[in-house]
SETILO-616692 format. One record per atom (N, C-alpha, C): x, y, z. Coordinates in steps of 0.2 Angstrom, whole numbers, padded with zeros to 4 digits. Atoms other than C-alpha are relative to their C-alpha. Example, Ala and Ser with C-alpha at 12.3 -4.5 7.8 and 13.67 -1.06 7.14 Angstrom:
BEGIN
SITE      c1      c2      c3
SITE    0004   -0006    0000
SITE    0062   -0022    0039
SITE    0004    0006    0000
SITE   -0004   -0006   -0001
SITE    0068   -0005    0036
SITE   -0004    0005    0003
# end
This chain:
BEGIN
SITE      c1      c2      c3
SITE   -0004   -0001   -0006
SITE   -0161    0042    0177
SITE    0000   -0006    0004
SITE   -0001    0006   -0005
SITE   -0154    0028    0188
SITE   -0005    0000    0008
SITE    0004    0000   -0008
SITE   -0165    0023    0203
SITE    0003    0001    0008
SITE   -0004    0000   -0006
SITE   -0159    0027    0219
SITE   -0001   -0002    0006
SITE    0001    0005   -0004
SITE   -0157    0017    0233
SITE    0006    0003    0006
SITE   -0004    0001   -0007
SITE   -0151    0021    0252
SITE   -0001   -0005    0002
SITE   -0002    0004   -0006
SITE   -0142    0010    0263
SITE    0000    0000    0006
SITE    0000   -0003   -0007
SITE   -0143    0012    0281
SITE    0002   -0007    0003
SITE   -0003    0008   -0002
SITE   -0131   -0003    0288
SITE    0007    0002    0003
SITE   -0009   -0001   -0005
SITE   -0116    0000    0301
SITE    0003   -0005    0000
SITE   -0006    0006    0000
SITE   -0109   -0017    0296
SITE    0003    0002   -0006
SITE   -0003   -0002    0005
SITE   -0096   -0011    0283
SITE   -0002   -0008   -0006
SITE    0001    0005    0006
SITE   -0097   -0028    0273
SITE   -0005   -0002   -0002
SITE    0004    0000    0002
SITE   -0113   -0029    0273
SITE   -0002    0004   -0006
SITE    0003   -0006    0007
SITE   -0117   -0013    0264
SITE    0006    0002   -0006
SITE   -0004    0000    0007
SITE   -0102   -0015    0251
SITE   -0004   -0005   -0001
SITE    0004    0008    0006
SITE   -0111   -0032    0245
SITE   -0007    0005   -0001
SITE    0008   -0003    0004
SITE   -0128   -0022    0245
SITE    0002    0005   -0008
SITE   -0003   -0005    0006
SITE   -0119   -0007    0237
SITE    0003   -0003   -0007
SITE   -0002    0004    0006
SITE   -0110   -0018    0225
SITE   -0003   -0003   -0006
SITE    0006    0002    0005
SITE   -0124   -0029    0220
SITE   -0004    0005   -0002
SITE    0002   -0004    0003
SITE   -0135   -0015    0217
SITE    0001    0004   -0004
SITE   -0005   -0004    0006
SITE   -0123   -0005    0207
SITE   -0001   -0003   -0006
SITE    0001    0002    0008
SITE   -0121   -0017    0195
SITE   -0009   -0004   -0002
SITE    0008    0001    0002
SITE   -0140   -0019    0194
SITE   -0003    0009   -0004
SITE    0004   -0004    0000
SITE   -0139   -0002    0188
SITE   -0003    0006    0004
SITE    0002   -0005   -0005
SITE   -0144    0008    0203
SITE    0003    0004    0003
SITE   -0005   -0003   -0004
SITE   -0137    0023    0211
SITE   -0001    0000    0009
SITE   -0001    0002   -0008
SITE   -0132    0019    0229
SITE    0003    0003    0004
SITE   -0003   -0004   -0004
SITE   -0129    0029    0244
SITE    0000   -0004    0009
SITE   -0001    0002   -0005
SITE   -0123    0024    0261
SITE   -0001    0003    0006
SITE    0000   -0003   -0007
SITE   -0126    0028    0279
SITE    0000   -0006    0004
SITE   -0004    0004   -0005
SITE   -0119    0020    0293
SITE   -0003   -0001    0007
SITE    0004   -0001   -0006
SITE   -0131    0025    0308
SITE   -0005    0003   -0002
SITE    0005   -0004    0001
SITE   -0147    0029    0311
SITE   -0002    0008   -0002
SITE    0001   -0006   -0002
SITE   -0148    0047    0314
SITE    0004    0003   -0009
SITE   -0002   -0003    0005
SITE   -0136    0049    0297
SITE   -0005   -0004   -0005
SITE    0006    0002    0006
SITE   -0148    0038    0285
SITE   -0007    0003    0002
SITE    0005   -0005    0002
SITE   -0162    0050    0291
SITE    0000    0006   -0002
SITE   -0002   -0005    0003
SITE   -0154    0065    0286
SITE    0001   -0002   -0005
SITE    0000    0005    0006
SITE   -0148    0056    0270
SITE   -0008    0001   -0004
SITE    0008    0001    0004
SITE   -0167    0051    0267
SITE    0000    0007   -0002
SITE    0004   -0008    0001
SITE   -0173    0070    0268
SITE    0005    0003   -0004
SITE   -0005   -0006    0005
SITE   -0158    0078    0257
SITE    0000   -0005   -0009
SITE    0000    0007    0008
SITE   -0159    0061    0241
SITE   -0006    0000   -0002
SITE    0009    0003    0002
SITE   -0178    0058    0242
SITE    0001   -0008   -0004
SITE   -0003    0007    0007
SITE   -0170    0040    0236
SITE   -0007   -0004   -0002
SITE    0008    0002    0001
SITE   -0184    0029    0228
SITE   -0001   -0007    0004
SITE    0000    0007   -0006
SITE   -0180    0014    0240
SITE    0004    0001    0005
SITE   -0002    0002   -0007
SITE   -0174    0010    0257
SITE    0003   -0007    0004
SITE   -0001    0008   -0003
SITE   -0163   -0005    0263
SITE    0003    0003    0008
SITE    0000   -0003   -0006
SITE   -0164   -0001    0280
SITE    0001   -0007    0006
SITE   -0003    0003   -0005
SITE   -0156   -0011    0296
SITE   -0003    0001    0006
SITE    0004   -0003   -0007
SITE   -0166   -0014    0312
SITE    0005    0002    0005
SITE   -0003   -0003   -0007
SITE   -0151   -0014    0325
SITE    0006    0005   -0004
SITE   -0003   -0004    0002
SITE   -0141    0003    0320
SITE    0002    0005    0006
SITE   -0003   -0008   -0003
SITE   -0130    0017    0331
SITE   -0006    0005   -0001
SITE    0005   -0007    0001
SITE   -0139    0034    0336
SITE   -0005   -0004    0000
SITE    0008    0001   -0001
SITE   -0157    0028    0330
SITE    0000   -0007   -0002
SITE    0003    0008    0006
SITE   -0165    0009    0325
SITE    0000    0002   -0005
SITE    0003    0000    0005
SITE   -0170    0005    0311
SITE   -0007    0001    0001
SITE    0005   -0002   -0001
SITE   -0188    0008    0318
SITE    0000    0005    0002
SITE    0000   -0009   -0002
SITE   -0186    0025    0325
SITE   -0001    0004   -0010
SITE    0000   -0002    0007
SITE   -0180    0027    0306
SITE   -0008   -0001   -0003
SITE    0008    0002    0003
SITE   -0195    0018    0299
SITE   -0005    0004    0001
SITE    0003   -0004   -0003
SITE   -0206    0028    0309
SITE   -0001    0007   -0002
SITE   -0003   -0006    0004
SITE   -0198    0044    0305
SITE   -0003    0004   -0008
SITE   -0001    0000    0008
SITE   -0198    0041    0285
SITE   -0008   -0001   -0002
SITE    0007    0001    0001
SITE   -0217    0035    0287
SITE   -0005    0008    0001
SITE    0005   -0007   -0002
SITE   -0223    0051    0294
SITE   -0002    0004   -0006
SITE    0004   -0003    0007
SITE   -0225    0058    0277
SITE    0002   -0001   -0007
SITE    0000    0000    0005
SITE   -0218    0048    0266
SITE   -0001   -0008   -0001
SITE    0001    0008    0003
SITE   -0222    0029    0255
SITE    0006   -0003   -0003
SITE   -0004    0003    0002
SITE   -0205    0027    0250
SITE   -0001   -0007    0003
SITE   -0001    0009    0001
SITE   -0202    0006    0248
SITE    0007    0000    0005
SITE   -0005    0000   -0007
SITE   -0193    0002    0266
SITE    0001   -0007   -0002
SITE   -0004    0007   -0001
SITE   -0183   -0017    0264
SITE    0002    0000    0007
SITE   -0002    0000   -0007
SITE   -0180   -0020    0282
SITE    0005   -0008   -0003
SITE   -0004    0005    0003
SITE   -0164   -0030    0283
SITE    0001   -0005    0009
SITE    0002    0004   -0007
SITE   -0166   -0043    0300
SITE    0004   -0006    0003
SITE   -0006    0008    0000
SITE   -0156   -0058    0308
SITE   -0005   -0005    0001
SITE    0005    0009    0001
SITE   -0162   -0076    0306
SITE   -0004    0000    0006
SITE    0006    0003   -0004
SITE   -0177   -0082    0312
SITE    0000    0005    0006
SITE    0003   -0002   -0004
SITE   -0181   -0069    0323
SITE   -0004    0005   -0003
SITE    0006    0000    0002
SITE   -0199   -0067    0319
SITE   -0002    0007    0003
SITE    0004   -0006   -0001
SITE   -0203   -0052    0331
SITE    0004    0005   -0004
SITE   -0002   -0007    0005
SITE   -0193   -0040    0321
SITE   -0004   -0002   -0007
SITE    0006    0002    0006
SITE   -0203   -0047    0305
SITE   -0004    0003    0000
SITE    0008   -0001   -0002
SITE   -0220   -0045    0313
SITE    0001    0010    0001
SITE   -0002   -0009   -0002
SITE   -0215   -0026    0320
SITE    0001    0003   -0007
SITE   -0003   -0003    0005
SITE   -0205   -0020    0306
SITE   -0006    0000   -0007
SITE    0007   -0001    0004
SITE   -0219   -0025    0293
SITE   -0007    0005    0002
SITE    0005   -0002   -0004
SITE   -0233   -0019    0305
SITE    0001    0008    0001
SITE   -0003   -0006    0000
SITE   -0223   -0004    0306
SITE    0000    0005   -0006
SITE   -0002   -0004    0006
SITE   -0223    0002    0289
SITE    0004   -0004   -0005
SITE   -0007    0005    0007
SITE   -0209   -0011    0279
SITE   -0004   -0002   -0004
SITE    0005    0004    0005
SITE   -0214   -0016    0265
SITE    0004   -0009   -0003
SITE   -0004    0008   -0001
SITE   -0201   -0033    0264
SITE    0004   -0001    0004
SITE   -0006    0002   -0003
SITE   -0188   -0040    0272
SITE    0004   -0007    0000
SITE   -0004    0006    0004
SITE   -0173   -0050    0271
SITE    0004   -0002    0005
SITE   -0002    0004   -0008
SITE   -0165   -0062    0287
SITE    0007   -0001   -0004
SITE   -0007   -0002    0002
SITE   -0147   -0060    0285
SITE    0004   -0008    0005
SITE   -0003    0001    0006
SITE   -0136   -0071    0280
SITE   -0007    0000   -0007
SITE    0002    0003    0004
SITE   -0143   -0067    0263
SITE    0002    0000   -0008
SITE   -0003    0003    0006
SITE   -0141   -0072    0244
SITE    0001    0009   -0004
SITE    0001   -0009    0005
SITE   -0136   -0056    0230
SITE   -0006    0001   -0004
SITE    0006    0002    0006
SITE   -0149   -0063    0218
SITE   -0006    0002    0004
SITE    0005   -0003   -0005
SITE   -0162   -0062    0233
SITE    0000    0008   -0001
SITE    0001   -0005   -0003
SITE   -0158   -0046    0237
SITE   -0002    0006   -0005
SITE    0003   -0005    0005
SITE   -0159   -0038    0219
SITE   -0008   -0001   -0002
SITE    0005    0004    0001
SITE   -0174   -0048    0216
SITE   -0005    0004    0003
SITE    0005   -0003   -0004
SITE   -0183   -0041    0231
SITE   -0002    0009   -0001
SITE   -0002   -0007    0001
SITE   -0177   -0023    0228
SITE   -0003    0003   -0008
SITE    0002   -0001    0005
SITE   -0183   -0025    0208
SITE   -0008   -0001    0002
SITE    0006    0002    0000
SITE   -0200   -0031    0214
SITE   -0001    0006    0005
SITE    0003   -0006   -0003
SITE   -0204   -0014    0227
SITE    0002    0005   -0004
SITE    0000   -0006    0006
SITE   -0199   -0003    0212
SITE   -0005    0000   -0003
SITE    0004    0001    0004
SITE   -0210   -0013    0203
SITE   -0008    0003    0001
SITE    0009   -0001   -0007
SITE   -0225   -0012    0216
SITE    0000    0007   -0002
SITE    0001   -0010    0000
SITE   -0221    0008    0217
SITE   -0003    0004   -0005
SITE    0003   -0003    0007
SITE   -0222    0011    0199
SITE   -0005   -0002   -0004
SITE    0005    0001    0003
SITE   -0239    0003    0196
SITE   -0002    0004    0005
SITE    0004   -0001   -0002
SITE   -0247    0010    0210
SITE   -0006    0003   -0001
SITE    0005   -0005    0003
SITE   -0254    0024    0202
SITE   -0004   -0002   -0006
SITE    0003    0003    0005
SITE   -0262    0013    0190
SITE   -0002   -0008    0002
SITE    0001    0008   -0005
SITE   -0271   -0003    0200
SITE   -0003   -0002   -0006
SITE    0004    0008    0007
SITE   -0274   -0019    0188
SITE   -0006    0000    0003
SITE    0006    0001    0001
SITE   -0292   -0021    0186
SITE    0000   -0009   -0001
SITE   -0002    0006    0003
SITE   -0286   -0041    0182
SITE    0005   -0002    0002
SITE   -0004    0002   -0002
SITE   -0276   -0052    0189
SITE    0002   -0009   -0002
SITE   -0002    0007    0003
SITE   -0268   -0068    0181
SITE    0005   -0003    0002
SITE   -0005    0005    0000
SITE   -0258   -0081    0188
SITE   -0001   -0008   -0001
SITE    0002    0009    0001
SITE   -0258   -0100    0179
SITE   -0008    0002   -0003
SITE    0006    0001    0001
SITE   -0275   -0106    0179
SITE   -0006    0007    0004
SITE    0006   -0003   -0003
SITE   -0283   -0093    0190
SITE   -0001    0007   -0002
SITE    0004   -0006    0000
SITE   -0292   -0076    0187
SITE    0000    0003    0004
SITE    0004   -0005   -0005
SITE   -0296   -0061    0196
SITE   -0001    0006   -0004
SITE    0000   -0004    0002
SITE   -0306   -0050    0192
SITE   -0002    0007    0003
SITE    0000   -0004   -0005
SITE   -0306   -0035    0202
SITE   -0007    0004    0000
SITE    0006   -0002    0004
SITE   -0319   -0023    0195
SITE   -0005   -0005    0003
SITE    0007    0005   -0001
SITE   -0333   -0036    0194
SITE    0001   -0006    0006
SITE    0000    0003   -0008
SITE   -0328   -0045    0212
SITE    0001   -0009   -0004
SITE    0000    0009    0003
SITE   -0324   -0062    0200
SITE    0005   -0005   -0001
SITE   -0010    0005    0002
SITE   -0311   -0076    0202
SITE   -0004   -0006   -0006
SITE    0001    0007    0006
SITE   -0312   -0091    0188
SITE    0008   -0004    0000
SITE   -0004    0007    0001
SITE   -0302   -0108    0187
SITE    0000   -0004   -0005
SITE    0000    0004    0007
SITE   -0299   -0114    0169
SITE   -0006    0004   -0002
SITE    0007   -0004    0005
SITE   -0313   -0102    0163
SITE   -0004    0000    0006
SITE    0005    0002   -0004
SITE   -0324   -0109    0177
SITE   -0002    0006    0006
SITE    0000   -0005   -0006
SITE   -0330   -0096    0191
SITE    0000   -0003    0006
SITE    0000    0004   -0008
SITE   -0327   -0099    0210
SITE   -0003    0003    0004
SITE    0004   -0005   -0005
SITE   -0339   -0094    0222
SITE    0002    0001    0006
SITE   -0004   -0003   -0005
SITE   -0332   -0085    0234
SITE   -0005    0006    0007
SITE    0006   -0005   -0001
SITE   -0340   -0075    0250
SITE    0005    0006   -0001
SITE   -0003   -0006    0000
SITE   -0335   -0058    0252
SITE    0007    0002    0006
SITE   -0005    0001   -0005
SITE   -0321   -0061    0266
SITE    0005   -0003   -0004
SITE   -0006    0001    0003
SITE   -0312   -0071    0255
SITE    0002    0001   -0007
SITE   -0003   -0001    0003
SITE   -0313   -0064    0242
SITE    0005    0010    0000
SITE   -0004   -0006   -0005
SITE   -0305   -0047    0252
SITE    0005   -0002   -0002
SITE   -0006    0004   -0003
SITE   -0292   -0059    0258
SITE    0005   -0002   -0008
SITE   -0004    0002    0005
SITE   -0287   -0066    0241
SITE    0002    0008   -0004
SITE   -0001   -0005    0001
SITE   -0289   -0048    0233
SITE    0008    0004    0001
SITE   -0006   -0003   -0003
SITE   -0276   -0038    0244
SITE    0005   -0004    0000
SITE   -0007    0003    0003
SITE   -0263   -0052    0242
SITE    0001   -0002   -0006
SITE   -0005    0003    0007
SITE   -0262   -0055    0222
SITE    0000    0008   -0001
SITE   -0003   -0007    0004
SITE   -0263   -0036    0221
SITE    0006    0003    0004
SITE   -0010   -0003   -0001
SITE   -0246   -0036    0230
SITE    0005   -0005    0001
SITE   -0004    0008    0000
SITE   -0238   -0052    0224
SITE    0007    0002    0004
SITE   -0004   -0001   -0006
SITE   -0223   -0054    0236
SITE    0002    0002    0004
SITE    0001   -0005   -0006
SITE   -0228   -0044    0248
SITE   -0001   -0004    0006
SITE    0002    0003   -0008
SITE   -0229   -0052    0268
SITE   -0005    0004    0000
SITE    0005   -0003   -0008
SITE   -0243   -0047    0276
SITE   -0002   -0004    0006
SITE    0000    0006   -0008
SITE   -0244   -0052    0294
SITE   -0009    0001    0002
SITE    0007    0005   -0003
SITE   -0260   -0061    0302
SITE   -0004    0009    0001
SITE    0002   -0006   -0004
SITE   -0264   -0042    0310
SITE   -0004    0004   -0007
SITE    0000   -0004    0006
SITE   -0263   -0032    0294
SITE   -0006    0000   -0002
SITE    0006    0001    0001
SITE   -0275   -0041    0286
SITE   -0005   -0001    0004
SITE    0008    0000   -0004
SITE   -0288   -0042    0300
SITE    0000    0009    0000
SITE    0001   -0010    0002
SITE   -0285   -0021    0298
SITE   -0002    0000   -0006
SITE    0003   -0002    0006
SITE   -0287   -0022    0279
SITE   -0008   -0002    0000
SITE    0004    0006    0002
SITE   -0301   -0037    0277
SITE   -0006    0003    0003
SITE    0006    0002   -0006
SITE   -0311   -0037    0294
SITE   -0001    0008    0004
SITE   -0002   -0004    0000
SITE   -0306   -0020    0299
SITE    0000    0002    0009
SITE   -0002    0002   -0005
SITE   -0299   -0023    0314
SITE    0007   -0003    0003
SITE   -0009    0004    0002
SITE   -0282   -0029    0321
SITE    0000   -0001    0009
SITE   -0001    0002   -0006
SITE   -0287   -0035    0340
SITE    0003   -0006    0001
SITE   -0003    0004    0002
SITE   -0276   -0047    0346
SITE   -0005   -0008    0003
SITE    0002    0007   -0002
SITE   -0281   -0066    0348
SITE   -0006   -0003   -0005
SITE    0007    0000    0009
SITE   -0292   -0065    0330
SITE    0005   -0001   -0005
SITE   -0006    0002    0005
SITE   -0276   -0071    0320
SITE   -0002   -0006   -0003
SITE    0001    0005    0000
SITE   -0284   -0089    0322
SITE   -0007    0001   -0008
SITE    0004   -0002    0003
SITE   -0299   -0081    0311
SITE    0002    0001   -0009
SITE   -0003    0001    0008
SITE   -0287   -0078    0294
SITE    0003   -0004   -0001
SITE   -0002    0004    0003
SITE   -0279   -0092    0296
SITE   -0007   -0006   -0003
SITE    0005    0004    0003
SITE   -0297   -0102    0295
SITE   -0004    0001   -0008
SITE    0004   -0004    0009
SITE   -0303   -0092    0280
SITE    0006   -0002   -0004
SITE   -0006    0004    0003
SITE   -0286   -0096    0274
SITE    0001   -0005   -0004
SITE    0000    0008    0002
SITE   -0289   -0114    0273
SITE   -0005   -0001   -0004
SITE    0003    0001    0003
SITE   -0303   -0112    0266
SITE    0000    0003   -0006
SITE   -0002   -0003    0004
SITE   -0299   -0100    0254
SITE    0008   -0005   -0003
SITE   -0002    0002    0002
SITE   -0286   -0110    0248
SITE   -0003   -0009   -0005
SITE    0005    0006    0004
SITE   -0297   -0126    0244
SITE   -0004    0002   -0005
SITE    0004   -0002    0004
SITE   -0306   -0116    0234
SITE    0006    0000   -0009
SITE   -0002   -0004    0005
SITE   -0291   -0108    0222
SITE    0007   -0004   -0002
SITE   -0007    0003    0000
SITE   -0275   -0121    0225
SITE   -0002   -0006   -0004
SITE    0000    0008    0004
SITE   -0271   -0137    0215
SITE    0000   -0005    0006
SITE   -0001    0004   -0004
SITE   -0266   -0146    0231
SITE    0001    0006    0007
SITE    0000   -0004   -0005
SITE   -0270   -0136    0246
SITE    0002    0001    0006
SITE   -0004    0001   -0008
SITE   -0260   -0143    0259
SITE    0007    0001   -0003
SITE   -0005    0000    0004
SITE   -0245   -0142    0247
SITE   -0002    0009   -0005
SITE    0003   -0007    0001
SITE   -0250   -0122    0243
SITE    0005    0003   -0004
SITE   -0005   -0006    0002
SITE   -0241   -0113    0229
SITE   -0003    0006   -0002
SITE    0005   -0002    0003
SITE   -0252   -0100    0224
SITE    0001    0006    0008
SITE   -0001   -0004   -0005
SITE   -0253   -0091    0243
SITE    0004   -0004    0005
SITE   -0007    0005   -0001
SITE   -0236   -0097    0251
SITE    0000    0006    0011
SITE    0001   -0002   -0006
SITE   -0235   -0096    0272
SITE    0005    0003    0000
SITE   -0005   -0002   -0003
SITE   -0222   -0087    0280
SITE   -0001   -0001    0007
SITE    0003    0002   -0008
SITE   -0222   -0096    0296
SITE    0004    0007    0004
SITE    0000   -0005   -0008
SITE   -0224   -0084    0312
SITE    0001    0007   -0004
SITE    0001   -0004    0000
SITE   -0227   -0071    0301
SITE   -0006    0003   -0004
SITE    0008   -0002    0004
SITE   -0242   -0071    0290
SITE    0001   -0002   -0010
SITE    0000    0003    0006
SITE   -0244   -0073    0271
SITE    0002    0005   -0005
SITE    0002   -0005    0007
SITE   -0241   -0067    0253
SITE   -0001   -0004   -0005
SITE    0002    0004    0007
SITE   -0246   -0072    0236
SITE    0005    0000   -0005
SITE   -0004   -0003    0004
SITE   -0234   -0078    0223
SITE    0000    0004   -0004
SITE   -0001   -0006    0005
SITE   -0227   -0067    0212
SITE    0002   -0005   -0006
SITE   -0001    0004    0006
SITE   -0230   -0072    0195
SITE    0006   -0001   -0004
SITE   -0008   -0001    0008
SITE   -0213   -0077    0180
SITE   -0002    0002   -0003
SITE    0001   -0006    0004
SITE   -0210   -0068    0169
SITE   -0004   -0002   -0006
SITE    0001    0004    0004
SITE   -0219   -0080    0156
SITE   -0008   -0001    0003
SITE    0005    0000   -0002
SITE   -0236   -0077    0166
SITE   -0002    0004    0000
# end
């Protein structure tokens, strides 16, 4: 059975490109136009994903998210306008699990949309093992390795690395992580992940000032690549 996928986007042109790319990826696609009808929608589809739009008639996209969190994990795409980083931060902090700054690409969009499928339908089966390139993780036994080699790591960073390869593509913002890691989320303690950061990256990067491995996302916090498909 085809995957289903709500829309919630009161820009007509927008959600025909979503609709359409999505379609021909395969997926069945349903529209809503305003807040208040994409959460009815939600509760009568039970869709297995959510491209949801923060500024929307009737209700936000945050009232939605809110809403849809209350008792449920469906995969939220928040859909955002350029470079404005506080909808980012919120919207993630909020419950989203990605999001995509508008103007954006089709390929993006199914790409994003194939990788929180992907996420959803491991969940209930967590890697024990995590391979990208030269590095290792071994979850179980708390072990990274470098060409075979082990990396000694203390227990913050390897938290830190942890929660980001076990959700390759995933944002997490500075907060988040000081909730997962340190378990905490007061503000003006951001400066704290990014210092583990840096260190944590000298430890696991080829060139650590040039990072491909955990990739910034300036003015919102970090994720880990996602491996090719050939990895």
């Amino acid at each position: 059975m085809a995957k289903r996928i709500l829309v919630v986007e009161d820009d007509r042109s927008i959600s025909e490109l979503v609709r359409s790319t999505l379609a021909s990826e395969g997926y069945s696609v349903e529209i809503a136009r305003d807040g208040a009808a994409g959460l009815a929608t939600f509760k009568s589809l039970q869709p297995d994903l959510v491209v949801l739009d923060w500024m929307l008639p009737q209700m936000s996209g945050l009232e939605v998210l809110k809403e849809i969190r209350r008792a449920h994990q469906t995969p939220v795409l928040f859909l955002t306008v350029r470079d404005d980083e506080t909808d980012k931060v919120v919207g993630l902090e909020m419950g989203a699990d990605d999001y995509l700054t508008k103007p954006f690409g089709v390929r993006e969009l199914a790409a994003r949309v194939k990788a929180l499928l992907r996420r959803r339908a491991g969940e209930g089966t967590p890697r024990e093992r995590i391979e990208v390139g030269s590095l290792a993780i071994d979850l179980s036994r708390r072990l990274v390795t470098r060409d075979g080699r082990a990396v000694e790591m203390t227990r913050t960073e390897f938290e830190l690395l942890a929660s980001l390869a076990s959700n390759p593509g995933i944002v997490f913002t500075r907060e988040r992580l000081l909730e997962t890691v340190w378990g905490y989320r007061f503000e003006g303690y951001q400066r704290t992940v990014d210092s583990h950061m840096t260190r944590l990256r000298k430890k696991i990067e080829d060139d650590p000032r040039r990072p491909s491995l955990i990739q910034t996302v300036w003015g919102v916090g970090y994720r880990f690549r996602a491996p090719s498909p050939d990895e």
